[in-house]
Every structure is written in C-alpha cells, then in structure tokens.
Residue, then its C-alpha position, 0 to 999 in steps of 0.5 A: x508557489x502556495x497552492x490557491x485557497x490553502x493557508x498555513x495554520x499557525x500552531x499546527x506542525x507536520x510530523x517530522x518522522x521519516x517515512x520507510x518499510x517497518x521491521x515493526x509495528x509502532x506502539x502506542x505509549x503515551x497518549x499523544x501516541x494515541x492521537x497520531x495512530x488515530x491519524x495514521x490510522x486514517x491516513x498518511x501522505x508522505x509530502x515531497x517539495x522543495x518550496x518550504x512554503x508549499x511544505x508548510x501549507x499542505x501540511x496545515x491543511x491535511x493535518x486540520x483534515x485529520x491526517x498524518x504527514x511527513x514532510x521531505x524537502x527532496x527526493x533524495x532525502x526521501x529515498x534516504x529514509x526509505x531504508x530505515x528501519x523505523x516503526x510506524x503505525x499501521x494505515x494507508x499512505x500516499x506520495x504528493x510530490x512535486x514534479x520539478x524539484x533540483x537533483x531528482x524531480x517527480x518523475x525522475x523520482x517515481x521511476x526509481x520507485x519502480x519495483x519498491x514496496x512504496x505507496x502510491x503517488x500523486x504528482x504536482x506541478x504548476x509549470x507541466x508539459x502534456x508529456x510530463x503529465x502522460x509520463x506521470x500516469x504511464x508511470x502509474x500516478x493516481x493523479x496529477x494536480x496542476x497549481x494552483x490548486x484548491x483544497x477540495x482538489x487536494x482532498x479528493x486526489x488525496x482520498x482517492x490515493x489512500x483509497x488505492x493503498x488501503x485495497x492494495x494492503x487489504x490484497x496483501x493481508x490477504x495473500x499472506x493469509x493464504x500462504x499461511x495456510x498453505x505452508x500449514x498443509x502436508x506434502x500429501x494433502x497439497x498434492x491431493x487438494x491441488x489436484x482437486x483443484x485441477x477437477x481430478x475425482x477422489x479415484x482418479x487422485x487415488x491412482x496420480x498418487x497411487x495411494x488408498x481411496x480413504x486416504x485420498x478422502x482423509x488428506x481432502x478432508x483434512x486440508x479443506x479443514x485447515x484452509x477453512x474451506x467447506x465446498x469445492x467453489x471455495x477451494x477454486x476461489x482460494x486457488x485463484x487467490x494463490x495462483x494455483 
C-alpha cells in the first residue's frame, strides 16, 4: 500500500548504500560526493519494507526533501549490513520500518536492536493492534505512523527522529571528549581533582594522600588546566558528566 498523498518521483533513485557502524568517516572525492554529504548531512533514514512500491514512494518523497536514504527490502537484510564495515558520512540517521514484514517483522526487528549502537526508530503499519502500538513505544519507538499517511506526517516523525539522534550523538561526542581528558591526568592529579570533587579542602587532600600542601595545590592546578576547567562549579559539571 503507498502511503496517501506521496507519489514516486520519477528520475529520483534512493542511495543503494547499506547502512552499518563505520570503522571510518567517508570522504568526500568527487563532486557528486559532495552533494550526498550535504544530504547525509542533514539526515539519513534508513527504510525498512517489503512492499517495493512503498520503498520507491518514500524515498521520491524524503530524497525531494533533501535527505539521504537507504532502502532494505527486510530485516534481515538489514541486520546483515549492520556489520560491514563501510564508510559513511557523518550526520543523524533513523529507522522507518514497517511493522509487518515476512521472517522478522517491525517489533521482532526492534527488539533484536536492543543494546546495538543503532539510530533511533519510527515503525509503520496500516493494519496495527493497539498492543503492537504500545509494544512499539515500550520498545522505545519515537513514533508510529499508521497508513495511509501523508507527507506532512512523515516529515514530522521524520524530523523528530533525526532530532533525537542528533542530541544522542552530540551527548556521545561529549563524553568522549571528557574521557579524553580525563585519560590525559596523572594518577595524582585524578586522585587530588576527584577528591575536590568529593568537597575535600586542599589540607584535608594533603592528609587522604599524605602528601605536601604545594603539591596538592600543583596537582589541582595543573588538572584544572588540562580539563579546561577555571571554577569549582565547572568541575562538579564536568564530574556529572563523567560519572564521577
């Protein structure tokens, strides 16, 4: 069944790529290149269906919105892809998936995602119990559109989807930032800093570790400075963020 109100475009092909975690960034060569970063860029969604004529329609439409696509006519053929390792241009990405598909349906499909570094998901469907639509959200869906549905539905879902993944990466970047430099800090001077952060004075820090007042004070200084850090608010911020 194609969705109300979204026609195929003729002329406009979906980017046959497979979706998977990238051991590495993709470059930009040529200038066609160009164009599909640009659309990465601002988004990726990753269609799962296995009506062909569904496929062909949602693409037309989110590709004439600007937005890369990837199309999988299963689910298993997605989760086989999961594990190449191919490049990929960076930006947000979601799943819209169809829930009744042969083998391994939509929720079948979200619930074997569990636990994976995938983005977040968007299930479909235009025959759906109420319990397959409460199952879907327990499952952490970010929306569910029920066909037919029209553009201005799709796009929002859509947006809302690349939303959540933008934030999630953003989060990501983040920690990893933090642990980067945390890693940089000497055994001393994560020992004096966590005790800061624990609300220890620079002489209480001086007897936990049984070491000298100036170097309490050296180690202090010199960790606030490779955190990037110039006040004890900033440092229980920071500690928040890295679970200290």
């Amino acid at each position: 069944m194609v969705p109300e109100q979204i026609k195929p475009q003729t002329g406009v092909l979906p980017d046959p790529r497979r979706p998977s975690p990238p051991s590495r960034p993709r470059r930009v060569v040529t200038v066609d290149d160009e164009i599909l970063a640009a659309r990465y860029a601002r988004g990726c969604v990753v269609l799962i269906d296995d009506d062909a004529e569904v496929l062909s329609a949602l693409s037309a439409r989110l590709i004439f919105e600007g937005y890369a696509v990837e199309t999988f006519a299963s689910a298993r053929h997605y989760l086989e892809a999961l594990d190449l390792p191919v490049p990929s241009f960076p930006g947000p990405s979601c799943l819209l998936c169809d829930l009744r598909m042969p083998e391994i349906d939509g929720l079948a499909l979200q619930r074997q995602l569990q636990g994976r570094d995938v983005p977040p998901m968007v299930l479909m469907s235009g025959q759906s119990l109420p319990q397959e639509v409460v199952a879907a959200f327990h499952g952490g869906a970010i929306d569910f559109l029920i066909k037919p549905f029209d553009a201005a539905e799709l796009l929002l879902a859509v947006a809302k989807a690349l939303s959540t993944n933008a934030v999630q990466h953003t989060v990501a970047q983040r920690q990893l930032d933090a642990a980067a430099l945390v890693a940089s800090l000497t055994d001393k001077e994560l020992k004096v800093i966590q005790l800061v952060v624990q609300g220890q004075t620079n002489p209480q820090i001086m007897v936990s570790l049984d070491i000298a007042l100036r170097t309490v004070k050296l180690h202090r200084q010199r960790a606030m400075e490779k955190l990037g850090l110039d006040s004890v608010a900033a440092l229980g911020r920071f500690a928040q963020e890295v679970g200290w």
